[in-house]
C-alpha positions in Angstrom: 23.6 12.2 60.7 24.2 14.6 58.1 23.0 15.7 54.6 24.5 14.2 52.0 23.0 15.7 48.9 23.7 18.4 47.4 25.9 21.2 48.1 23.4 23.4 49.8 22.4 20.2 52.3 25.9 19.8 53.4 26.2 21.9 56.9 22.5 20.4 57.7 22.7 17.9 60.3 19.9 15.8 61.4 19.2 14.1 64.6 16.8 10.9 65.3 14.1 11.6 68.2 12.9 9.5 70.9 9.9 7.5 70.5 6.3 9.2 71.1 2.9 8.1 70.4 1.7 8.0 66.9 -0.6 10.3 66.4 -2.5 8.6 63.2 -2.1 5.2 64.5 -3.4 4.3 67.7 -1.2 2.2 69.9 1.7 3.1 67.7 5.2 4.5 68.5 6.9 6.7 66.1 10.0 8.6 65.6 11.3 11.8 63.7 14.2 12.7 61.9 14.8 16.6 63.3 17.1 18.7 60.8 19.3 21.1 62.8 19.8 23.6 63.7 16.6 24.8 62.4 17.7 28.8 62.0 19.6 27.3 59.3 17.2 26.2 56.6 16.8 28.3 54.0 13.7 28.4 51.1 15.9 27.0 48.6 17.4 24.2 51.7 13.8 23.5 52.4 12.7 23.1 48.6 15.2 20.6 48.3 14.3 18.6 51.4 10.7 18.8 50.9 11.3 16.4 47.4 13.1 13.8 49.8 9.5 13.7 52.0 10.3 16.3 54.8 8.0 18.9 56.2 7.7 21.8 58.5 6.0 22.7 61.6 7.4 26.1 63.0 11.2 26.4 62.5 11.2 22.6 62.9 12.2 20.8 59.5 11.6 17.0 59.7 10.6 13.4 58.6 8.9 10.0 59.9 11.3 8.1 60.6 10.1 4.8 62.4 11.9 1.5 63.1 9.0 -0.7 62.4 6.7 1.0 60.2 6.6 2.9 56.5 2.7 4.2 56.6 3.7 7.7 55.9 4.1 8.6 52.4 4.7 11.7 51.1 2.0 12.6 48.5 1.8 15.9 45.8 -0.5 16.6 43.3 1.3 16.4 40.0 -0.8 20.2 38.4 -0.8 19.9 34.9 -2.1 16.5 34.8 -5.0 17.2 37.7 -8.0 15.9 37.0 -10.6 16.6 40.0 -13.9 14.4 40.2 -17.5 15.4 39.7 -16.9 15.7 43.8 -14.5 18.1 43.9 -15.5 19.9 41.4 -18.9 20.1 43.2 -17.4 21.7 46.6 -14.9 23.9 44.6 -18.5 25.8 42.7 -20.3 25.4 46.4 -17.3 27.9 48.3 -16.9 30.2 45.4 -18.3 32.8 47.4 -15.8 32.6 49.8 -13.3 35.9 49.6 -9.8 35.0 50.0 -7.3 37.6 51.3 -3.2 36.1 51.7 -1.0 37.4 54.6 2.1 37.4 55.7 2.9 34.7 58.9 2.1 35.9 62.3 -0.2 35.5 65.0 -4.0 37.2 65.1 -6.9 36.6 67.8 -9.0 36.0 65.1 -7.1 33.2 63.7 -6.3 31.9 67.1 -9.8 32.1 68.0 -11.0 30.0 64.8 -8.0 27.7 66.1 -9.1 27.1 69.3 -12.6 26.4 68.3 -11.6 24.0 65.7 -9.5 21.8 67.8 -11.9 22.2 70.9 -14.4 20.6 68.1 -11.7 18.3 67.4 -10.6 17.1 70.6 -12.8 17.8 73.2 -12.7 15.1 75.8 -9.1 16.9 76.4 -11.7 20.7 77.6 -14.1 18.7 79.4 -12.1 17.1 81.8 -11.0 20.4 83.7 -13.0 19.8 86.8 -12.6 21.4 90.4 -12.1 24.2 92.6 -8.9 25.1 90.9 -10.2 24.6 87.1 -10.4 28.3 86.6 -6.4 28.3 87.3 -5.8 25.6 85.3 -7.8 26.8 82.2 -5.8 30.1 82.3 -2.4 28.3 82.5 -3.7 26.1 80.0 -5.1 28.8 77.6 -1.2 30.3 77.7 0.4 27.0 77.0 -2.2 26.7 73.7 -1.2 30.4 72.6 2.4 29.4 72.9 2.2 26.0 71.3 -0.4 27.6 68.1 2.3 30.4 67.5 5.2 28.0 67.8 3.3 25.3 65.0 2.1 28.6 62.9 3.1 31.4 62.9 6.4 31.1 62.6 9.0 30.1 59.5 12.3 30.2 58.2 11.4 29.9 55.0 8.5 31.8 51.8 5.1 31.2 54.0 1.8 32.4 53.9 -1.6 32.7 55.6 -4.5 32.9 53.6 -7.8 33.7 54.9 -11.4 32.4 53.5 -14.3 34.6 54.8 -18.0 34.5 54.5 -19.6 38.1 54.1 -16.3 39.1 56.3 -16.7 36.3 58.6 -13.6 34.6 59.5 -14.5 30.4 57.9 -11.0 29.0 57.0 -8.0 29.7 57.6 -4.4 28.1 55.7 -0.6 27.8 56.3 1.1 27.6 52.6 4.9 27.2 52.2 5.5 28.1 48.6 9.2 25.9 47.3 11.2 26.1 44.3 8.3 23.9 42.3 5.3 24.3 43.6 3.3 24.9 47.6 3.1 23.2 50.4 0.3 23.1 52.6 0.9 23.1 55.7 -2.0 22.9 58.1 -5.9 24.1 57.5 -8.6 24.7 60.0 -12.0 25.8 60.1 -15.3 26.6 61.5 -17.1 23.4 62.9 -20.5 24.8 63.3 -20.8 24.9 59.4 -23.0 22.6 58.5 -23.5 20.7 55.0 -20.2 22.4 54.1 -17.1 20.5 52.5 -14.3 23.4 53.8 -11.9 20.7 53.3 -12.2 19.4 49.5 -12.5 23.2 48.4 -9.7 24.1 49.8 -7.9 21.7 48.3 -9.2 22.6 45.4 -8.5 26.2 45.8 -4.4 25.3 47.0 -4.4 23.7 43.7 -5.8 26.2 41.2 -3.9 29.1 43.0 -0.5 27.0 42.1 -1.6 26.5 38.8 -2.1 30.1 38.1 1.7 30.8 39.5 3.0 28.0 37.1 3.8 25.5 39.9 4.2 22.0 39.0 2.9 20.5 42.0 1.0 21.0 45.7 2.7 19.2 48.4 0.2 17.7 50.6 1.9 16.0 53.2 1.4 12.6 54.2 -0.8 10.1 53.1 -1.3 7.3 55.5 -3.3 4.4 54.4 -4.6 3.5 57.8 -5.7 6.8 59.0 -9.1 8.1 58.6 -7.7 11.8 58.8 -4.8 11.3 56.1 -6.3 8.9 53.6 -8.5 11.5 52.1 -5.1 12.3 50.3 -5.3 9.6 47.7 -9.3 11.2 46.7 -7.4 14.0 44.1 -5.3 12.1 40.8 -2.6 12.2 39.7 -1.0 11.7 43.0 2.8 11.0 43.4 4.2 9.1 46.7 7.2 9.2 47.4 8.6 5.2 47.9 12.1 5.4 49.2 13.9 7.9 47.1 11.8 8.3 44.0 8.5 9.9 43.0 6.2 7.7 41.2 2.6 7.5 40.1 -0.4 5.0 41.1 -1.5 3.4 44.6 0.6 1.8 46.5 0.3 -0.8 48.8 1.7 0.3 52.3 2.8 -2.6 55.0 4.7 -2.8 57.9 8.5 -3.8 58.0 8.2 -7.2 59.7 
C-alpha cells in the first residue's frame, strides 16, 4: 500500500501486520499499518502522518488498523482553546517543584532504571514467575532482552525528539519522550516512580507537555490514542477541547466509539 497524499508521502509504503493481542482490550486481536522503510521518515514526513492518526515507537511509524474494531482514536489537545479543570490545575501547582532538565534521545541507567521499576510496578506477575535452579540465568538473559527492547521503543528516532527529565531535589521522578511536528508535540510515552504516594505524576505532566507547547506557539499536543474501553487510555478525554480524529477529519466533542459489526 502506498501513500497517496501529498508529495512528500509518495515513496512511503505501508504494509498491514499480522494479527497480535490487543493490548488495551482483553481478548482482542489487532493489527497495524507499518510505514516502510522506516529510515525514511523524515520530521516533516512524520508531521504530516501524525494528522492522519499515526504514531511512533522507535524508528517504527504506524497506525491501528483492525478488521473488526475502530476503538482507537487519535486525540490532541487543541492549545489556545485549553481549558484545564479545578483537577488539573490542582496537580499542575502540587509538581511545581519539580525541576525539568530536556535532553537529547539516547539511553541512560538512570532512565532505564526508573523504566524498569515502573513497569516491574506495572506488570509484575510477568517478575515473579521466574522460579528455579536456572532463574538466575534466565533473569540475566531476560534483563538483556528488556535493555534491548527499552532502547529500541526509546531511545531511538528518525525524527525532532526529546527526553525530558522531572526530578525531585535531584532525584530522578518522571521521565518523558516528546516528538515535537510541524504544529505542535507529540508525546510519546511517560513513566515514573511508583513508590510516590498521593502524587498525580500523570495529570501534571500533562499539564506541563501542554504549557511547554504553548510557550513555543504550538497549536496542539498530540496525545495518542484515546480508547473508550480502556481504563489506561480513557483518561484522554479528562483535558477539553479535545479533537478525535473520525476517519479523515479532526473534529470537536465526544464521540461514541462501536465496533464494525
Amino acid at each position: 500500500m502506498s501513500m497517496s497524499s501529498g508529495s512528500s508521502l509518495e515513496k512511503i509504503e505501508c504494509y498491514l501486520t499480522a494479527e497480535y493481542c490487543c493490548s488495551y482490550l482483553p481478548q482482542q486481536s489487532a493489527q497495524s499499518l507499518i510505514t516502510a522503510p522506516p529510515h525514511v521518515i523524515t520530521a516533516h514526513q512524520y508531521s504530516s502522518l501524525i494528522k492522519q492518526g499515526f504514531r511512533r515507537s522507535g524508528k517504527f511509524v504506524y497506525k491501528p488498523h483492525c478488521q473488526t474494531c475502530r476503538e482507537c482514536i487519535p486525540v490532541r489537545i487543541v492549545l489556545a482553546d485549553f481549558a484545564p479543570n479545578r483537577s488539573q490545575q490542582r496537580a499542575y501547582k502540587k509538581h511545581q517543584n519539580l525541576t525539568t532538565t530536556i535532553l537529547p534521545i539516547g539511553f541512560h541507567d538512570a532512565h532505564y532504571a526508573l523504566y524498569r521499576a515502573y513497569q516491574k510496578a506495572r506488570h509484575a506477575d510477568v517478575h515473579d514467575s521466574l522460579s528455579g535452579e536456572n532463574s538466575a540465568h534466565t533473569e540475566e538473559r531476560s534483563l538483556q532482552d528488556d535493555i534491548e527492547q527499552y532502547k529500541n521503543f526509546l531511545c531511538q528516532s528518525s525524527v525532532e525528539s526529546v527526553l525530558v527529565e522531572f526530578r525531585d531535589q535531584g532525584q530522578l521522578k518522571m521521565l518523558s519522550v516528546i516528538d515535537i511536528v510541524n504544529d505542535g508535540i507529540s508525546a510519546v510515552y511517560t513513566f515514573y516512580d511508583t513508590r510516590d504516594k498521593n502524587v498525580s505524576y500523570g495529570t501534571y505532566n500533562v499539564m506541563w507537555q501542554a504549557t511547554w507547547a504553548q510557550s513555543l506557539h504550538f497549536r496542539y499536543l498530540y496525545l495518542g490514542y484515546f480508547i473508550k474501553e480502556s481504563k489506561k487510555m480513557a483518561y484522554k478525554q479528562n483535558y477539553k477541547p479535545l479533537e478525535m480524529l473520525i476517519d479523515v477529519a479532526w473534529q470537536q466533542g465526544s464521540i461514541p466509539i462501536k465496533n464494525i459489526s
